[in-house]
MIMAR-497665 format. One record per residue: residue in one letter; x, y, z of N, C-alpha, C, O in turn. Coordinates in steps of 0.2 Angstrom, whole numbers, plus 5000, padded with zeros to 4 digits. Atoms other than C-alpha are relative to their C-alpha. Layout:
N
AXYZXYZXYZXYZ
...
END
This chain:
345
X500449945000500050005000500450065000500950065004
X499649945001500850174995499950045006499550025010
X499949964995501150315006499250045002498950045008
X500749974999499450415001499449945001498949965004
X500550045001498450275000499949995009499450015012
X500050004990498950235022499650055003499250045007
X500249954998498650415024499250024999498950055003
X500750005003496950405015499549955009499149975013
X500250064996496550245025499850025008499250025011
X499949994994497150305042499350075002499050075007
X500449944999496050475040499349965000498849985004
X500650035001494650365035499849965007499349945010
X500350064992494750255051499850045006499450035010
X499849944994495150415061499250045001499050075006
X500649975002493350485054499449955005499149975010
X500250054998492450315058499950005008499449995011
X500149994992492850335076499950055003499750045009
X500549944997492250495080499250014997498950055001
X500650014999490650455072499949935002499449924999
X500250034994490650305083499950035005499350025009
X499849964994491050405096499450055003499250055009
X500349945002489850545089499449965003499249995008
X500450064999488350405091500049975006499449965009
X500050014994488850355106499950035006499750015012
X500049944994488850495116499150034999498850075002
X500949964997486850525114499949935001500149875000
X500450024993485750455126499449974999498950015001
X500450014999484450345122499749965006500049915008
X500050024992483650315140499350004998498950014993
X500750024998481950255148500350035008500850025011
X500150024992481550295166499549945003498949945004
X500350075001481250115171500049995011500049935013
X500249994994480950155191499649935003499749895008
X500550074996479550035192499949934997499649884999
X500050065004480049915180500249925005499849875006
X499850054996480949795192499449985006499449935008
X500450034995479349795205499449994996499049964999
X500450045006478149765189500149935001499649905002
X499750085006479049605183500149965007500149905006
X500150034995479149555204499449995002499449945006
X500450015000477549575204499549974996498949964997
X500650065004476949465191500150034992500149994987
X500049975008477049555175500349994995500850034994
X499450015008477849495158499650044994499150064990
X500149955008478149585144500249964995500649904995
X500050035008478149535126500350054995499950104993
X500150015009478949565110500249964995500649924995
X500350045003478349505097499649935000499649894997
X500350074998477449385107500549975004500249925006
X499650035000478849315113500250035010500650095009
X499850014996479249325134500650045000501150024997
X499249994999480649445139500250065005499850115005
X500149954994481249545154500050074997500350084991
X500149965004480749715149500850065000500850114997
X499549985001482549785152500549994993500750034989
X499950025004483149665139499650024991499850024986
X500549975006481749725127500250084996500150104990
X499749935000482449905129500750004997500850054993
X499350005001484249855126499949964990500349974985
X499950015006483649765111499750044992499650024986
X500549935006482749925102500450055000500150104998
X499649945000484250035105500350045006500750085007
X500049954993484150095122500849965004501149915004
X499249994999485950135129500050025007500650025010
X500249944995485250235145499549985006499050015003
X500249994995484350205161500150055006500650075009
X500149944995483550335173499549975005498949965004
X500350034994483250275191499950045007500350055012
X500049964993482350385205500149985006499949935007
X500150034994482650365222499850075005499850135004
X500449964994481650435238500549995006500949945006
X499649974992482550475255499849925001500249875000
X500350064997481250355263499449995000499150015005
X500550005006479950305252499549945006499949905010
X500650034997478250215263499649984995499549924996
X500450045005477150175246500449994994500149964989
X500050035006478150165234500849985000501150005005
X499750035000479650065229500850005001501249965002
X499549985005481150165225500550035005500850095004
X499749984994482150165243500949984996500949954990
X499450035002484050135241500049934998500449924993
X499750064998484149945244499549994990499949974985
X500050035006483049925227500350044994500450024988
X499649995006483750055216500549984998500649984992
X499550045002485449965218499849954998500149934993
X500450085005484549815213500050024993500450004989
X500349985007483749905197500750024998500949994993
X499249965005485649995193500449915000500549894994
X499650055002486549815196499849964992500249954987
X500350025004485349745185500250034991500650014988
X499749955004485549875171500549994998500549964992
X499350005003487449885171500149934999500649934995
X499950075005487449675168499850004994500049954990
X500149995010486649735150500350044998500350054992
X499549935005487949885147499550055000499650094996
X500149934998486750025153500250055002500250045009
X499749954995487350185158499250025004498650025002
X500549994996486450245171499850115003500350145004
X500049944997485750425178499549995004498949975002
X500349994995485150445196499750055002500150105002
X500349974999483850525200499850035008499549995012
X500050004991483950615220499250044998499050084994
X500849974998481950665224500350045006500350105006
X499949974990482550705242499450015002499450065005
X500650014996480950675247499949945001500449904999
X500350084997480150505254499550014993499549954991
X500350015006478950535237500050054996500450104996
X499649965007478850615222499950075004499750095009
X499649944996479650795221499850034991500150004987
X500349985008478750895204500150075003500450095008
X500149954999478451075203499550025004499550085006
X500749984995476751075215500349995006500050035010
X499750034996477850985227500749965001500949924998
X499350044998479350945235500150015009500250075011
X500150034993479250885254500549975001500849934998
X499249994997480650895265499749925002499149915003
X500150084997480950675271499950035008500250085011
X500350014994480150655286500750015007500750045012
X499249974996482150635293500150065002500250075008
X499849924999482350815290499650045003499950095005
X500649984997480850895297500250035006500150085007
X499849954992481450945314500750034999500950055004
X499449995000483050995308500350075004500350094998
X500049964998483451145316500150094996499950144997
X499749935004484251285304500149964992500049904990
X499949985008484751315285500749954999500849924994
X499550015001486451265288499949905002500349865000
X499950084999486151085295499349974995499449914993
X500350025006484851045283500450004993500349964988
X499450005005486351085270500549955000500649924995
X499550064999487550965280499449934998499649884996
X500250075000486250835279499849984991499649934989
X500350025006485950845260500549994998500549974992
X499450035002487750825258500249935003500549894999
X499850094998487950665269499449974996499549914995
X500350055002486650605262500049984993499849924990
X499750025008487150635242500649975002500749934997
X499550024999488850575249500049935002500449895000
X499950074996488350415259499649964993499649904993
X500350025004487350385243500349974992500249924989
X499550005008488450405227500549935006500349875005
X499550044997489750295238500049925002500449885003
X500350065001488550155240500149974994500349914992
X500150055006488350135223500850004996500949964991
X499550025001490050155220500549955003501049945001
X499850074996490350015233499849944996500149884995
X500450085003489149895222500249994994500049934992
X499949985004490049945207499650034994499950034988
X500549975006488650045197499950085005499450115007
X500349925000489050215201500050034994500450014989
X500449985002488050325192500450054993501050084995
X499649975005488650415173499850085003500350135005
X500449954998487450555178499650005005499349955006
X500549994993486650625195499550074997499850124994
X500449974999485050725195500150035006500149995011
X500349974993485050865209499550005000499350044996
X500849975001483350875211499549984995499749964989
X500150035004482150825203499350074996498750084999
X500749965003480950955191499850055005499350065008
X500049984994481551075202500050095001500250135006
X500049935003481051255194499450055009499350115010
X500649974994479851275212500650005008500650015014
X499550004995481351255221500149915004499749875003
X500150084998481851075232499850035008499950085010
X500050004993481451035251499950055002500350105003
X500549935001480051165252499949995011500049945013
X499849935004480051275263500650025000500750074997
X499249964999481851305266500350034993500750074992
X499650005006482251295248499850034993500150054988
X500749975004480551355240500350054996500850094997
X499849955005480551455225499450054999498850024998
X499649965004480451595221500350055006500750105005
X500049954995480651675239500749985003500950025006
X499450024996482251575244500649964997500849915000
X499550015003483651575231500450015003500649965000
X499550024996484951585243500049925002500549895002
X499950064997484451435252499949964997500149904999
X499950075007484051325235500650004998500949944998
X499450025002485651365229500549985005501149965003
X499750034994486351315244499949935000500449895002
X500250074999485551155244500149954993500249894992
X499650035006486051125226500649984999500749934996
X499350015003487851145228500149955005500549915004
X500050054994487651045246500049944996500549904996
X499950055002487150905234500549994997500949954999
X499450025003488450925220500549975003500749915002
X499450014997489750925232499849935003500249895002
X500250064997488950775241500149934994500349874996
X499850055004489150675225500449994997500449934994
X499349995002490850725221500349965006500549905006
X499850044992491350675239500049935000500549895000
X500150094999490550485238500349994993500549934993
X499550015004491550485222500549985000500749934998
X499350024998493050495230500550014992500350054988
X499650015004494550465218499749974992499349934991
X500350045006494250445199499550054996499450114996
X500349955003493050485188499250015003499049965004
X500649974997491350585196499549984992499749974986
X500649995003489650585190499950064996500050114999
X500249945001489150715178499250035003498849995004
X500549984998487750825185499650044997499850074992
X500549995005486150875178499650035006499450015011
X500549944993485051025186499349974994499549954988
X500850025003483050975179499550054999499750095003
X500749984998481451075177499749994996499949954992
X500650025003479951065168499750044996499150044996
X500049955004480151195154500049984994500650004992
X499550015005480351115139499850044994500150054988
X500249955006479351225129500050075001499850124997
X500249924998479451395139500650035000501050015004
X499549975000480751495134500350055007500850045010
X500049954995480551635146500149965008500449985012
X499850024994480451525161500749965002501149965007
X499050035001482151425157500350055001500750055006
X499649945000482851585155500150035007500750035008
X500049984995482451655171500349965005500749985009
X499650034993482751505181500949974998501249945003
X499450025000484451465174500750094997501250114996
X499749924999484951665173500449985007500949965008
X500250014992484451635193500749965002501049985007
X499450054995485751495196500550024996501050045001
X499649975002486951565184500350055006500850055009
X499749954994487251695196500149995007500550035010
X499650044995487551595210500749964998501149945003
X499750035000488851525203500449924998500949904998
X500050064999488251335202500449984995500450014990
X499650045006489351225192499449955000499049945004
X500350065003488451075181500050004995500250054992
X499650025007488650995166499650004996499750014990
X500850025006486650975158499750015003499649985009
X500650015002485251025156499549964999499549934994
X500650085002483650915158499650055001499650105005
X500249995004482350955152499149925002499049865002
X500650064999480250875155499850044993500050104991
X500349965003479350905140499349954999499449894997
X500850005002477550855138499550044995499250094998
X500549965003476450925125499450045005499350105007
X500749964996474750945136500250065005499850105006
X499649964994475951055149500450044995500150104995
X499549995000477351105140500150034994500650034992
X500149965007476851185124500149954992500149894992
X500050055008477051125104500649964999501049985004
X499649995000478451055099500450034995500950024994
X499849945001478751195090500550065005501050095004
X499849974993479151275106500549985003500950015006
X499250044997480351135112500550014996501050024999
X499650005005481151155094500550095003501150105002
X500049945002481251355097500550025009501050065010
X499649984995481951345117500749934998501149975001
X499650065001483151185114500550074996500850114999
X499649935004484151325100500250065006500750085007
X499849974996483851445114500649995005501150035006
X499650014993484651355129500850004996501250044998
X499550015004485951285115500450085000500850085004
X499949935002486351475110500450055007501050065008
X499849984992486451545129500349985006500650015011
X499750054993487051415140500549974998500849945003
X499250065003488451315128499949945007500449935010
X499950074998487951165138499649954997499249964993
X500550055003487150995135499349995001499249995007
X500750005000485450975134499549934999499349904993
X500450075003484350815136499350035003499150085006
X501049994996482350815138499949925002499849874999
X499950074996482450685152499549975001499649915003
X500450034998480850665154499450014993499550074990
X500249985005479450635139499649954999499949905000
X500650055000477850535135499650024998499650084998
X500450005005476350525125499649935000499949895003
X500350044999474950395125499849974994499750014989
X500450055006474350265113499149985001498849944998
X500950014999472450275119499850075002500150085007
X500149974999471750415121499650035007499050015010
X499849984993471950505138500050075001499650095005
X500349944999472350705138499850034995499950094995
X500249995005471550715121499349994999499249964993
X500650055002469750665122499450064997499050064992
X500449935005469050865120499950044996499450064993
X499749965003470250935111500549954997500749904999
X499650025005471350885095500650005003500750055007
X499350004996473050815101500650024994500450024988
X499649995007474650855090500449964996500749964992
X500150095002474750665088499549985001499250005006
X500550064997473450535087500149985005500749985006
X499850044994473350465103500049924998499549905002
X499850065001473650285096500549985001500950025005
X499350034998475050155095500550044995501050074997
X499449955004475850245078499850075002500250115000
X500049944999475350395083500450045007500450105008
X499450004993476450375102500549994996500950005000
X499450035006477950315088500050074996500550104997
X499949945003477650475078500250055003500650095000
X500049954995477750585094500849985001501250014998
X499449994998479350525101500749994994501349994996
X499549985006480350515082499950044999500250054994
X500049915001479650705081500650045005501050085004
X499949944993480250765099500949985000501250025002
X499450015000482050665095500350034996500950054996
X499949985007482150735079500250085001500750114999
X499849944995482250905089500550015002500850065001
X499650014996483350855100500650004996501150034999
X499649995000484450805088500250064996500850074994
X499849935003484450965079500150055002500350104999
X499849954996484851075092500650024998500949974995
X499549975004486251185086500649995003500549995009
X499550004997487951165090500049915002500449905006
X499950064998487750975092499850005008500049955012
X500149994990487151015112499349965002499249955008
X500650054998485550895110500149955001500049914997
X499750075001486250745118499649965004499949935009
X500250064997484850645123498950015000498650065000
X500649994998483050595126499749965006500349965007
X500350044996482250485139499349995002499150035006
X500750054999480450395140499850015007500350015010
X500049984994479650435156499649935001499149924998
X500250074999479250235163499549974995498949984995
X500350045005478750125148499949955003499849914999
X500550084995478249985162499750045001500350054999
X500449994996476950095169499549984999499249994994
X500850025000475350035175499650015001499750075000
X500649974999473650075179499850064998499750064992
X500349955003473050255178500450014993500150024987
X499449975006474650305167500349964995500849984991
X499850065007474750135156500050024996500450014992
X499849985007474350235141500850025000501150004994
X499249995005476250285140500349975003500850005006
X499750044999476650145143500349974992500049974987
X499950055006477750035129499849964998500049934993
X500550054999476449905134499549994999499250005005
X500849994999474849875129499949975008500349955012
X500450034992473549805144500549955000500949955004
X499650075000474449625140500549994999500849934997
X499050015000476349675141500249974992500749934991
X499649975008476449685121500350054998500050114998
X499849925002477649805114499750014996499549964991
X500349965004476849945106500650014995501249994996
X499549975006477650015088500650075003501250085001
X499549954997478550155099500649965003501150005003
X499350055000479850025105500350004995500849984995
X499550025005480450025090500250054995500350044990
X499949905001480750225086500849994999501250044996
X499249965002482750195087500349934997500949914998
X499550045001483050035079500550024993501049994991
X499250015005483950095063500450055003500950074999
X499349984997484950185075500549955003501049975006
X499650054996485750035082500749964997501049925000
END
């Protein structure tokens, strides 16, 4: 082989691996919370008719990413430490990377609500509510880095535009002491790090269509000073505007923020659920949940500057009220929307 021919070669392999690379670095994810106490409690899933744990079902339609919440000290639902280590072990024996979700509450932690754990409640001041949200991101990360599945990505917070660990932390009246309890967790998940490489960190809220309110709340933390690596992002049509809107702040955040940007959370129904009065911007069917989530990726990956790196499914096991967006019909068949990233595989 001649000299230029090598040099051709070499450049061609050198290309090759950065769109490996390039491909690899986005985020196909599910947040799969309840999937492990689904499938303990009886539940099988199917594709194509065919029996299969719904992890393996995920892994085998492209999914590269798992996102697992945990509650402080959760009483009704499942998602205490002892099993989300279960769910991340499980996980990382298929090659998923994983992103940890801190609620810091004992249950969910939304924009309506975020409920100090029942632990902290008598705590006495600002300043020891601060220390306790550091041992406790620190005694946390450190576990799962004892199990071997510590976490690629940690969530402070979770959808946390109202502020966390209300009242001390509440928004909009007590940005000193949010941002205080923000960097309390950073640092707390750096700390259970220890040596090596740390978790990157992802601030959350629930804007994926509202320009003006992204803006203010991450002006807001800007001026604190927070450090963190991404943007997350819920987006929901019925909430959260067109995706027109998600197209139009995605470019913004992209443009102002030079950071990365996933829409961590995101879903859509295959039976009609918050579309019964009013025309939805998708059919509520099975192609038409498959339509919605290769439009809203399609977004994602167009954001400017390459900063859209990722999407994630909000529980494609869920059951009862919220089965519509589920990846399962009633009888744990996969729907057509499982199958939205296989020619990316």
């Amino acid at each position: 082989m001649g000299k230029i021919a090598r040099v051709v070669v070499c450049i061609a392999g050198l290309l090759s691996s950065c769109l490996d690379l390039a491909a690899s670095d986005y985020a196909i994810g599910a947040d799969v919370s309840f999937l492990r106490a689904a499938e303990k409690g009886g539940k099988v899933f199917k594709d194509s008719g065919q029996a299969k744990p719904g992890l393996a079902i995920l892994k085998d339609h492209g999914y590269t990413w798992v996102r697992l919440r945990l509650f402080h000290t959760p009483t009704d639902l499942p998602n205490n430490l002892e099993y989300t280590l279960a769910s991340a072990k499980a996980a990382k024996e298929l090659g998923f990377h994983i992103l940890l979700d801190f609620h810091y509450s004992d249950t969910w932690a939304d924009p309506a609500k975020q409920f100090t754990p029942k632990a902290w409640e008598r705590l006495s001041s600002h300043a020891k509510l601060k220390s306790a949200v550091f041992e406790y991101s620190k005694a946390t990360i450190a576990a799962f880095k004892a199990a071997g599945v510590l976490p690629d990505m940690v969530q402070i917070g979770n959808e946390v535009i109202s502020g966390m660990l209300w009242p001390d932390g509440r928004l909009p009246d007590n940005w000193d002491n949010f941002a205080d309890l923000i960097q309390a967790g950073i640092a707390g998940v750096e700390a259970g790090a220890g040596d090596g490489p740390r978790p990157r960190i992802m601030i959350h809220i629930d804007r994926g269509g509202d320009r003006d309110g992204t803006q203010f709340f991450f002006d807001k933390l800007k001026s604190y000073q927070v450090k963190y690596d991404v943007i997350g992002q819920s987006y929901y049509p019925w909430w959260h505007g067109s995706v027109s809107d998600l197209r139009k702040n995605m470019a913004f955040m992209a443009r102002e923020y030079k950071k990365e940007i996933i829409v961590v959370e995101t879903a859509y129904n295959w039976q009609p659920s918050e579309y019964i009065k009013k025309k939805g911007p998708f059919p509520e069917t099975p192609e038409g949940q498959r339509e919605f989530l290769e439009e809203v990726n399609r977004v994602v990956q167009q954001t400017p500057n390459g900063l859209g790196k990722g999407i994630f499914w909000w529980e494609p096991a869920v059951t009862g009220p919220l089965g519509s967006r589920s990846f399962f019909d009633d009888s744990g068949n996969a729907l057509p929307v499982v199958r939205a990233f296989d020619s990316l595989k």
